[in-house]
N, C-alpha and C positions, 0 to 999 in steps of 0.2 A: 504493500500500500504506500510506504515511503516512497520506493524508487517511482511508483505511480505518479503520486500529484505533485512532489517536487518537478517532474517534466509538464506537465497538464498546468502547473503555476506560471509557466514561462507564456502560455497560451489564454489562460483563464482567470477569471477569481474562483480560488479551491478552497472549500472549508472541509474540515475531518471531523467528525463529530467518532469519539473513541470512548471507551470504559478509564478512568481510571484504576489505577491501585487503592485509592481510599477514599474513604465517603465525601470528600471533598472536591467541587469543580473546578476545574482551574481552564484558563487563556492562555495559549501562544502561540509566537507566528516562528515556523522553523521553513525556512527557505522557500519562503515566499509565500507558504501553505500558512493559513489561520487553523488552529487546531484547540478544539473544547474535547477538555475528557471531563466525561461523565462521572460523580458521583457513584462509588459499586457499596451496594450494601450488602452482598455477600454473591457467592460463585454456589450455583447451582448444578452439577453435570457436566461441568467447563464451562458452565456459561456466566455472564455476568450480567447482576440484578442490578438497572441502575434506574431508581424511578423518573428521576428526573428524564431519562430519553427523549420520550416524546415531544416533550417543551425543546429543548436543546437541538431538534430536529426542524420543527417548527420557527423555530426563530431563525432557521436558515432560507433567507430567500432564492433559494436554486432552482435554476428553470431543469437540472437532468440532478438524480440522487442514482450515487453508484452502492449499491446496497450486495455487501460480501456476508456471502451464508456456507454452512450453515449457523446459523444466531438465530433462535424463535424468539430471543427479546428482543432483538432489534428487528424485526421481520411483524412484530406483533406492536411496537414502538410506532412502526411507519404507517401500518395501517389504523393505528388508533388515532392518528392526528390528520388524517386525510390531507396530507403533503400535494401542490396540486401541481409538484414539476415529474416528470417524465422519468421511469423507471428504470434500468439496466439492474442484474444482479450477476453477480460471478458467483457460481457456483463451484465449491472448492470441493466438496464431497458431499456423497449421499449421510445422512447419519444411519450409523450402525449400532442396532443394539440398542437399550435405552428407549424398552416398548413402553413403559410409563409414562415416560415422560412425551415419546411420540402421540401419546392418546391424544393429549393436550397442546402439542405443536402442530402436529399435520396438519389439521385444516386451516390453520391460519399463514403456514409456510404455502402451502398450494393457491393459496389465495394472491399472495406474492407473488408467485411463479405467472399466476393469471394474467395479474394486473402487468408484469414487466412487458417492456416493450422488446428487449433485447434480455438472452441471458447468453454469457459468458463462460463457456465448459474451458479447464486448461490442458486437455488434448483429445481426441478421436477417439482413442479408444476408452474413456471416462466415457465420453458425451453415448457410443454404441454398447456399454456395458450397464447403465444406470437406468435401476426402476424407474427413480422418483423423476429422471428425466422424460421418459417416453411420453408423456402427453405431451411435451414443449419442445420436442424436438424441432418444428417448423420455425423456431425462433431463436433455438441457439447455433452459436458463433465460435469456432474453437480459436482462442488467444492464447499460447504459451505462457506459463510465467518466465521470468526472465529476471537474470542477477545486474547486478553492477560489476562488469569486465575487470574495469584496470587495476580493482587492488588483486584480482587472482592470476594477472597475469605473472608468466613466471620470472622470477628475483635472478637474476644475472650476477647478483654481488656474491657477500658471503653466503654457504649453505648456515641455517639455523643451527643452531647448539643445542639442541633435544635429549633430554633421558632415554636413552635409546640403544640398544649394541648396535655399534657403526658396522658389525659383520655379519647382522643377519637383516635380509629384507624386512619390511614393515608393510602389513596389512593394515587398512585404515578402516576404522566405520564409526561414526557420528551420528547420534541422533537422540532423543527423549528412550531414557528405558520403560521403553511402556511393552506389553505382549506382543500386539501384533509387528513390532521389529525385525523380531526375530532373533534377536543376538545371541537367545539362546542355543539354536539351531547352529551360529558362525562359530560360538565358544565351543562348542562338541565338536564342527568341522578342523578345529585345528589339534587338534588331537593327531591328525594325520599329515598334519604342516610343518615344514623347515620353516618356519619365519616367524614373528612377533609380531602382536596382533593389539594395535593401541585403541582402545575402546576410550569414544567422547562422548560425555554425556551426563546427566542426570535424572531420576524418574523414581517410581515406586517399586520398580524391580531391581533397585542395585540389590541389595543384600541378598535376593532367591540368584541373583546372578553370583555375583561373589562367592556361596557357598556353593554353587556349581563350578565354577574355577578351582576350588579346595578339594572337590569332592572326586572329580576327573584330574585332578594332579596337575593341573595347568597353571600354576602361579608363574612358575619361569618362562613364561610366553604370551601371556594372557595379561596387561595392564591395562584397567580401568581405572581413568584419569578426570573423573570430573566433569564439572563444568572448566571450560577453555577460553579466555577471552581473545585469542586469534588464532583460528584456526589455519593460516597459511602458512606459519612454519610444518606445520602436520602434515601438509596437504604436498608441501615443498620435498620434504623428506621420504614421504610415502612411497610405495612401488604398485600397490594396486589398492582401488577404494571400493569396499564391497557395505552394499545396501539390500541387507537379507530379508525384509519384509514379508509375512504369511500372509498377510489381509490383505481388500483392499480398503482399507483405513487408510494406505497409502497409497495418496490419491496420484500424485505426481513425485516426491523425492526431490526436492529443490536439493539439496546438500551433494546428489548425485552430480549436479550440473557446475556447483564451486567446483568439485573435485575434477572434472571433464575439462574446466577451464582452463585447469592449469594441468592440464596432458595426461592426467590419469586414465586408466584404462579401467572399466568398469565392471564389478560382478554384480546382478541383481536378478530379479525372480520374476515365474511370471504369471503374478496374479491380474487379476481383471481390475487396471487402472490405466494408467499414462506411464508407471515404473519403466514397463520393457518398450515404453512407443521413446522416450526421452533418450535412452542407449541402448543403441540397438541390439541385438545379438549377431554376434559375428562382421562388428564393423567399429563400435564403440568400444566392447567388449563384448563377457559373455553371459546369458541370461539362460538361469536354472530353475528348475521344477523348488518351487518352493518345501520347506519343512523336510529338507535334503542334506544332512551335513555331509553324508557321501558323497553325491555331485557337487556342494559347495567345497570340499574338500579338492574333489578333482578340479574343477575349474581356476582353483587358486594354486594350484602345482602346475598345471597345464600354463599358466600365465608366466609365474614364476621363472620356468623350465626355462623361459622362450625370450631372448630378450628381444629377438627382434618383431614377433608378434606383438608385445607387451607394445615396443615402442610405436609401430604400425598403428595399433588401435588407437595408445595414446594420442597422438596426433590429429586421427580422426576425428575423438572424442572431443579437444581442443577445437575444433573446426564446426563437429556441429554446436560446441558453445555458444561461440562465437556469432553463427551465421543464423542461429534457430533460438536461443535462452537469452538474448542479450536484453537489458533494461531500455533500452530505447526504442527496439524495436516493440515490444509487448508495450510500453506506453502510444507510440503511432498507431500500431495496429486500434490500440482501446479509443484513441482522439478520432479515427474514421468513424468507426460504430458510432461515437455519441455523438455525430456530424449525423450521420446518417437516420440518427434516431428522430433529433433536431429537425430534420427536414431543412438546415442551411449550412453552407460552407462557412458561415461567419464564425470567429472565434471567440467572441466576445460572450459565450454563455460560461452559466456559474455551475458548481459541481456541490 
């Protein structure tokens, strides 16, 4: 959403209307964008309660509202204040799970979906695999997300100075320790691995993960490191980035696309999302039958093995960064849509 309206600021007046962290609202303008976060009295299911919404929504006079789900309170926010600018939603994933609370979202999320003029899937194979899409197919739009290039491109100076054995390769994987990861799956796969295996992260599963590292004798290969505040020395050091994902909770893998940036070559699975449409198999890298430590085992020896496939792909990988995830082009691509939605080439509408 950053890399979004600081580009759309260059063209528009952009306001962000977000959640804060505490029950207090606060104003600011960060690069050009006016940004109100919301008052949150408390997180429901990941989602955040913030009553004030609606008003905070309402006091924005926008002739288009870019409305990112899934959120049922801010989906339920925009329909309670009958907002009378024009609709867009990105739709980031289906929700999964969480039939309770669906009792009580559905029909006001669908009602959303109705009202939008445009909705925004972030790739083909999400937008051909999703229920909750199929009625609205005739009106969505596949837009990539896309990073900010130049800080992953790759550092020509010194390499990083990383806790690391300088003589064995390094497997990389980054992400929330949540279930559908998988990382439990990559920690069993290297069992069968010459290399070290630097796990970033935080979530509710370190500790079931940790005494899975204990329990399979994996501590001298297996480091979990935390939260990371720059992941580009990791990323600089690494030899292959593997995104073991079981679900498709995992909607797209943005962290796939850092690591592709800067020349990695990719292992990931292939569940029913955007994971295996973003790297490819057999071009980016390589893509395995998920809940596999077997073939995720084989596919990172196979990498390994091979330095000039490794580097082939990396390259590749580097290239569709570049030319297909870049932040500029996912904001152009999103400025036509809301032209087109407009019904004018003029740039002077508000968001």
């Amino acid at each position: 959403m950053r890399d979004l309206a600081v580009r759309q600021a260059r063209m528009a007046s952009v306001h962000v209307v977000v959640a804060n962290r505490t029950f207090h609202n606060e104003q600011s303008t960060i690069e050009g964008v006016d940004v109100t976060r919301v008052g949150r009295l408390a997180t429901i299911a990941s989602m955040p309660v913030c009553p004030g919404l609606p008003l905070a929504i309402r006091r924005v006079p926008a002739d288009l509202i870019h409305l990112h789900t899934p959120n049922p309170g801010a989906a339920f926010a925009l329909l309670g204040n009958r907002h009378a600018g024009r609709l867009i939603v990105t739709h980031h994933s289906d929700t999964l799970g969480r039939k309770v609370l669906r009792r009580c979202s559905d029909p006001f999320m669908r009602r959303v979906m109705e009202r939008a003029a445009a909705i925004i899937v972030t790739s083909e194979r999400y937008l051909r695999t999703s229920a909750e899409l199929a009625p609205f197919r005739h009106k969505c739009h596949v837009i990539p997300l896309g990073i900010e290039l130049p800080p992953y491109e790759p550092d020509r100076g010194v390499a990083p100075r990383l806790p690391t054995d300088p003589e064995s390769p390094m497997v990389l994987a980054v992400g929330r320790l949540v279930p559908y990861k998988g990382f439990d799956i990559l920690i069993r796969a290297m069992k069968h691995v010459n290399a070290v295996l630097s796990l970033i992260g935080t979530g509710n599963e370190e500790e079931r993960l940790r005494r899975l590292i204990e329990s399979e004798g994996l501590a001298h290969k297996v480091k979990m490191l935390g939260w990371v505040s720059d992941l580009r020395p990791w990323f600089h050091a690494a030899s292959i980035f593997v995104l073991p994902s079981v679900t498709r909770a995992e909607a797209f893998g943005l962290a796939q696309v850092e690591a592709m940036a800067l020349g990695l070559p990719i292992i990931n699975t292939n569940i029913d999302s955007g994971v295996p449409e973003v790297s490819v198999n057999g071009e980016t890298g390589l893509t395995i039958e998920p809940n596999d430590a077997e073939a995720m085992a084989g596919a990172i020896n196979q990498l390994l093995g091979n330095n000039e496939l490794r580097r082939r792909m990396g390259d590749a990988a580097r290239a569709r960064a570049r030319n297909h995830y870049n932040a500029d082009r996912m904001a152009q691509m999103t400025w036509e849509l809301y032209q087109r939605v407009l019904g004018s080439s003029e740039t002077g509408a508000s968001e």
